[in-house]
MILO-849062 format. One record per residue (C-alpha): residue in three letters; z, y, x. Coordinates in steps of 0.02 Angstrom, whole numbers, padded with zeros to 5 digits, always signed. Example, Ala and Ser with C-alpha at 12.3 -4.5 7.8 and 13.67 -1.06 7.14 Angstrom:
// MILO-849062
ALA+00390-00225+00615 SER+00357-00053+00684 
END
This chain:
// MILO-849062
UNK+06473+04069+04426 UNK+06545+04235+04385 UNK+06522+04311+04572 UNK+06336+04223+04560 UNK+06292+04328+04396 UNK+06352+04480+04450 UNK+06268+04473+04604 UNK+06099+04425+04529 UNK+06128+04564+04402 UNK+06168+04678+04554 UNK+06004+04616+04636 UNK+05907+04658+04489 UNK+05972+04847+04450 UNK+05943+04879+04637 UNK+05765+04797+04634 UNK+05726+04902+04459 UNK+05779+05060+04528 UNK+05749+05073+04708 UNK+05622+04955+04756 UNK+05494+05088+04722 UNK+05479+05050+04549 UNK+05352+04907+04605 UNK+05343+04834+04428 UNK+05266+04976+04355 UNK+05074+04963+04338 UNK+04995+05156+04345 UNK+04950+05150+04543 UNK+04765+05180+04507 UNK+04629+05293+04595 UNK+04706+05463+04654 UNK+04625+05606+04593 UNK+04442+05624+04643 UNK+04319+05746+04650 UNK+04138+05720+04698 UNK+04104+05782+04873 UNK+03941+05895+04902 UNK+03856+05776+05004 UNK+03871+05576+04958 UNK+03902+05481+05126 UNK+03812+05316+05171 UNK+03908+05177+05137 UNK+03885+04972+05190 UNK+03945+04861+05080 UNK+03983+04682+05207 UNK+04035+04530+05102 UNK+04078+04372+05188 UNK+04042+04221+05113 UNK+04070+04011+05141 UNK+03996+03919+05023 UNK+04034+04059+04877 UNK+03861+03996+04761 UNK+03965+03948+04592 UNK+04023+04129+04588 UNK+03898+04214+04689 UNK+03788+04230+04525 UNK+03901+04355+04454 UNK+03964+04449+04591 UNK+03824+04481+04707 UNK+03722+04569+04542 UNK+03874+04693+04534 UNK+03861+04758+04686 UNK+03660+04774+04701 UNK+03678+04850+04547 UNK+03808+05006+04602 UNK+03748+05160+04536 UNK+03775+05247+04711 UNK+03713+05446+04735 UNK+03708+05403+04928 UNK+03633+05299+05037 UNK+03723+05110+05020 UNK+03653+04948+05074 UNK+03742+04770+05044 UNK+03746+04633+05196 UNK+03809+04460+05153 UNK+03870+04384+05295 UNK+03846+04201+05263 UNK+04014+04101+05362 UNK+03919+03927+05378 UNK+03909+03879+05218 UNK+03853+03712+05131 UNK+03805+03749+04979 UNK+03645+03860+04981 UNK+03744+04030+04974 UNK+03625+04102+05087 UNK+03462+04075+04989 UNK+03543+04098+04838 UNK+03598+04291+04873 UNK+03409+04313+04958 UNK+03360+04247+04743 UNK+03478+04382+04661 UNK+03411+04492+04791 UNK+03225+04472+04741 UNK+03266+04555+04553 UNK+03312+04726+04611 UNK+03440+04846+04655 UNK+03509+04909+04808 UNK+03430+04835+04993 UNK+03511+04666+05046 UNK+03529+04584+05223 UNK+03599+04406+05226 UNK+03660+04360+05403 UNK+03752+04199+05475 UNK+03864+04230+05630 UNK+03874+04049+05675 UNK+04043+03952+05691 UNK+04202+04065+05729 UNK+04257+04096+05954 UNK+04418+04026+05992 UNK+04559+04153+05924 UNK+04478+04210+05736 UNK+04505+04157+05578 UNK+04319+04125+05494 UNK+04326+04276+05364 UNK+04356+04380+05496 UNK+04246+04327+05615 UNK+04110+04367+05473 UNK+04171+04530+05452 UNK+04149+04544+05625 UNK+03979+04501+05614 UNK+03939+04625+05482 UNK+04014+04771+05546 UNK+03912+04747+05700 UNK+03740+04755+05622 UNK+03840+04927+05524 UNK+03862+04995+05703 UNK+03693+04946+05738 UNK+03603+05051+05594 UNK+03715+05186+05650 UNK+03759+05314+05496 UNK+03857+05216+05386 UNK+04025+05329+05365 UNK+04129+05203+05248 UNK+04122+05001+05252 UNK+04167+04939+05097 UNK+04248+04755+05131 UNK+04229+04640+04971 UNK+04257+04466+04936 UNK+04121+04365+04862 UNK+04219+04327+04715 UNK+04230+04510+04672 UNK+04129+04584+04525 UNK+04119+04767+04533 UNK+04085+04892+04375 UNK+03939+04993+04412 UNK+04038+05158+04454 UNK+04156+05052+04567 UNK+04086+05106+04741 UNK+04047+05282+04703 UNK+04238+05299+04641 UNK+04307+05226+04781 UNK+04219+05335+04891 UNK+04273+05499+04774 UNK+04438+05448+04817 UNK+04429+05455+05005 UNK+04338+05569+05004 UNK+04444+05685+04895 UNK+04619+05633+04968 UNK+04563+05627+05149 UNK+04606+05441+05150 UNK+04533+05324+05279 UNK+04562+05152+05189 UNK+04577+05145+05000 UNK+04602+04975+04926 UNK+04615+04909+04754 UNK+04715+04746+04674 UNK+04550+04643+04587 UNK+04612+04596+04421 UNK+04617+04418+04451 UNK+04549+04282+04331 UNK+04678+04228+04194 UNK+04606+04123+04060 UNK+04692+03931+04077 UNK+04864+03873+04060 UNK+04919+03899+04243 UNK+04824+04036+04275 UNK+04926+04125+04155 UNK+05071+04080+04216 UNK+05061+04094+04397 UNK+04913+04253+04433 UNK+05012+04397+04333 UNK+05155+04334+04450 UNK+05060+04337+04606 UNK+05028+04522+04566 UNK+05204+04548+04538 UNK+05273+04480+04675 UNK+05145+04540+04808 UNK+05182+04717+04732 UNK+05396+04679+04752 UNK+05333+04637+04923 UNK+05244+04804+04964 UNK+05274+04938+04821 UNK+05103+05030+04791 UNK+05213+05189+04783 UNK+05274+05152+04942 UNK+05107+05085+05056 UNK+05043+05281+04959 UNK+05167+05366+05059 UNK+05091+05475+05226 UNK+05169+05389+05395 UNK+05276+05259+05281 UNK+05342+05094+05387 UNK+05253+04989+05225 UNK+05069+04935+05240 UNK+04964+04821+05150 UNK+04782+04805+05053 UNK+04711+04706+04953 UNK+04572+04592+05028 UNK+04442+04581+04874 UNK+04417+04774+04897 UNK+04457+04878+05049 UNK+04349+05031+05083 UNK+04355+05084+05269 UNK+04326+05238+05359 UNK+04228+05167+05509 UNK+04304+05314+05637 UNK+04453+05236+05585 UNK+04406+05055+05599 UNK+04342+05115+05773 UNK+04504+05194+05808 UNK+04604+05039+05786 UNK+04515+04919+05871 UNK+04456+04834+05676 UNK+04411+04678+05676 UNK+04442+04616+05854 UNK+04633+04711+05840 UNK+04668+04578+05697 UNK+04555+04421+05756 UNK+04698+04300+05749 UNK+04769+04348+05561 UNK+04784+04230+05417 UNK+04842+04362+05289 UNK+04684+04476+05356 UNK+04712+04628+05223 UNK+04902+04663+05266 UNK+04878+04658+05453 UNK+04709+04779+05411 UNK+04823+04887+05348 UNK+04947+04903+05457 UNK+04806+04910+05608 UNK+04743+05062+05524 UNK+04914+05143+05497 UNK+04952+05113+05673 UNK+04813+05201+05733 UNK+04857+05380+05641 UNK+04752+05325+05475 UNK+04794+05366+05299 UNK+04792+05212+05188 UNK+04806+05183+05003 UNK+04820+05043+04869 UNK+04826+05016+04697 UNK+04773+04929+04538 UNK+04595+04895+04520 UNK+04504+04947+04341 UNK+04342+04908+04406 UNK+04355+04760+04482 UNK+04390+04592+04451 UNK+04405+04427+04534 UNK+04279+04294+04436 UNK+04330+04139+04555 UNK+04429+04018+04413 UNK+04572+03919+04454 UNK+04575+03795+04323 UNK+04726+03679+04396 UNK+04882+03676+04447 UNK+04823+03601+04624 UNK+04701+03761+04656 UNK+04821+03892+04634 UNK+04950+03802+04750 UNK+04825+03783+04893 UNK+04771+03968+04870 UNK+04989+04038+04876 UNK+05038+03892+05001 UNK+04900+03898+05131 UNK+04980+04069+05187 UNK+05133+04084+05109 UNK+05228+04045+05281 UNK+05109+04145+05376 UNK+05184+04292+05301 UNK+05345+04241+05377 UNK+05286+04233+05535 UNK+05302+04055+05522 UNK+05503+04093+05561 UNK+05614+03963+05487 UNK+05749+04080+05475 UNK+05644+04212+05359 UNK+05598+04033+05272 UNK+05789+03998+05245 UNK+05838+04191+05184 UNK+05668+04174+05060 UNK+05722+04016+04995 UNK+05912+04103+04963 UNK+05849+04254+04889 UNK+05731+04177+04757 UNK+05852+04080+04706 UNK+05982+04223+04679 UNK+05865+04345+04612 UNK+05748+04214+04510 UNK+05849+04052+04478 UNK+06032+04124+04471 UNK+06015+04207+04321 UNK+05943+04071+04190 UNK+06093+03956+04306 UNK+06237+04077+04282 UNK+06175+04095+04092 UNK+06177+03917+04032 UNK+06328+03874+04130 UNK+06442+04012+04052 UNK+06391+03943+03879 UNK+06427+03766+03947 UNK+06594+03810+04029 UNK+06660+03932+03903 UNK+06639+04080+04001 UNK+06567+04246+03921 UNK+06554+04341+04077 UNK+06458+04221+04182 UNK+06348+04195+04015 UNK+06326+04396+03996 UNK+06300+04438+04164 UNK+06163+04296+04169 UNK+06075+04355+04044 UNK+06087+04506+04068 UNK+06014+04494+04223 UNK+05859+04382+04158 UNK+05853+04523+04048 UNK+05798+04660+04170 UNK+05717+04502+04267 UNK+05593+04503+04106 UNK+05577+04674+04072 UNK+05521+04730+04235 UNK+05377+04589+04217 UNK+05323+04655+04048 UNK+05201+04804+04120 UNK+05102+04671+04250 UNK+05075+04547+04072 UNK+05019+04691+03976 UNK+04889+04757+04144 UNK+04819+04572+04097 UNK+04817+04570+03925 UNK+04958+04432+03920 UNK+05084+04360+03786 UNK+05238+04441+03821 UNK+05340+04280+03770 UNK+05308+04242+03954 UNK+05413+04356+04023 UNK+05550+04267+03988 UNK+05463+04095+04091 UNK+05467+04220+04253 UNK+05623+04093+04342 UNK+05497+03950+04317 UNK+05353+04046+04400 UNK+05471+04095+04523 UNK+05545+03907+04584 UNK+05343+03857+04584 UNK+05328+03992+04715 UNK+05469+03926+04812 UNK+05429+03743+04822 UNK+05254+03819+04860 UNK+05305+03910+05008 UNK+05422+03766+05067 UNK+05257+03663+05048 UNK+05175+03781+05164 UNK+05316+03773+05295 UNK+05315+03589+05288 UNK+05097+03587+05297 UNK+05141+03678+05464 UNK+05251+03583+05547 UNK+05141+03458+05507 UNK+05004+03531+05594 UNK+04902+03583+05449 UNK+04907+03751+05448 UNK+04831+03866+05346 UNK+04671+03790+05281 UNK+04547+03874+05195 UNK+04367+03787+05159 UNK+04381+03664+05281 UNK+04461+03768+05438 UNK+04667+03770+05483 UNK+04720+03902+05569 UNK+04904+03921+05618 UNK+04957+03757+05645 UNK+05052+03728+05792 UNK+04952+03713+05953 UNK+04809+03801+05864 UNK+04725+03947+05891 
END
């Protein structure tokens, strides 16, 4: 239990120090200076059966107080629930021009939100002059300076794709518990500081709010490059990279995810569904993930209560001191949402819920369930 402590401790120093100080939360907007002439900008959101949050988000983005040219086309993925006509209603009390669109069902080989995007992007090509495509979620409000910063930033660092982490919705019980942690450990994952670098292996966005450079969407082949991907805003990234493009991500301070997750059962299906995706649906990266967690997560609280039981100070004071650090680095993400920081300390909880998640989402595979998302799989075995 000794050997275990110190080598969760170890973990932990290493992770604090030289894991590009992920757990620190100032990775906002570069610098940014208006340019002299504002460029046109589409705004494509794709949308299945988004009409309980569509009320809030969609008046957030007509609303952007945009000096350019910027329209807003809602790409409607087949949805059920009068999405459609309710966008063409927010539409009808003002603000910036709307088009709401339906692409039909998915071609064999893309993932729905992608094939949406798709769809969008085409009628962008179609109008012709749009220079940036900002991708948002339909869940995503925006502030009303939100577009015309992200573009600043672009602009102003000569980036190509600049992306920003929503702040997601934390109001119940489990949402408090499991979103700060989400951020956390997608940010271990891919260090902002990191992703920021010019030519850097590391690549990621966030989904909810990706502005694009369309000469570099062009450049990389965007969407059709990534038609097959479950985890769509990673493999953007790295498609874009690939291509010669400068990317960026951080924290967003203007927007903010309004889709609630008000159970237990919700948040699982949203981390499971592509939790083995993003290992490549490779048993052995499922193995190493389940080994590491519980070093880096579980070992500590383990080699702490086990000392005390069995007598031994160092396994007790290496185990807490490595659930010390453990809790400290998670204090800045609870602060960024406005958290209790008594939960710090629940972090190795959080942590084995993300591990029987992802096991879940191995297992849903194998079972040929796949990834499933409003009633489509995708990744299941024998699937497209």
């Amino acid at each position: 239990m000794e050997w275990i402590g110190a080598g969760s401790l170890a973990a932990w120093v290493w992770l604090a120090l030289a894991q590009g100080f992920f757990w620190r939360t100032d990775v906002r907007l570069p610098e940014r200076a208006d340019p002299e002439r504002w460029p046109p900008v589409a705004v494509v959101v794709p949308a299945r059966d988004e009409a309980e949050v569509l009320p809030v988000s969609l008046p957030s983005l007509l609303a952007q107080k945009y000096p350019g040219r910027a329209e807003v086309i809602l790409v409607d993925d087949g949805s059920t629930d009068g999405t459609g006509g309710l966008a063409r209603e927010l539409a009808a009390r003002g603000g910036l021009p709307l088009t709401v669109t339906a692409p039909g069902e998915p071609e064999p080989g893309w993932t729905g939100k992608l094939w949406a995007v798709r769809h969008g992007m085409a009628l962008v090509r179609e109008r012709g002059d749009a220079e940036y495509v900002l991708l948002t979620d339909a869940d995503i409000a925006h502030a009303p300076d939100s577009l015309r910063e992200l573009v600043a930033a672009a602009h102003s660092a000569d980036l190509d794709l600049v992306s920003q982490m929503a702040r997601l919705r934390v109001v119940s019980f489990w949402e408090r518990l499991i979103v700060p942690a989400f951020v956390y450990f997608f940010a271990q994952l891919y260090p902002f500081r990191w992703v920021n670098r010019p030519g850097a292996r590391t690549a990621a966005a966030a989904g909810g709010c990706v502005l694009l450079r369309r000469a570099a969407a062009e450049r990389a082949g965007v969407p059709d490059s990534i038609r097959h991907a479950v985890i769509d805003d990673v493999t953007l990234a790295r498609a874009v990279r690939r291509a010669g493009g400068r990317i960026w991500l951080g924290l967003g301070d203007r927007v903010e995810s309004v889709r609630p997750y008000a159970g237990l059962g919700t948040l699982w299906r949203m981390v499971s569904r592509s939790a083995y995706a993003q290992l490549r649906h490779n048993p052995l990266l499922l193995a190493g993930t389940v080994a590491g967690l519980a070093l880096v997560y579980l070992a500590p609280p383990v080699a702490l209560a086990a000392g005390l039981a069995a007598g031994s100070a160092t396994a007790a004071a290496l185990g807490g001191a490595a659930w010390a650090v453990m809790a400290g680095t998670y204090l800045p993400m609870l602060r960024y949402y406005r958290q209790p920081l008594w939960l710090a300390p629940l972090l190795p909880g959080t942590a084995l819920l993300y591990l029987l998640m992802t096991v879940d989402s191995a297992v849903q595979h194998y079972r040929g369930r796949g990834a499933a998302w409003k009633g489509r799989t995708y990744g299941a075995p024998g699937t497209s």
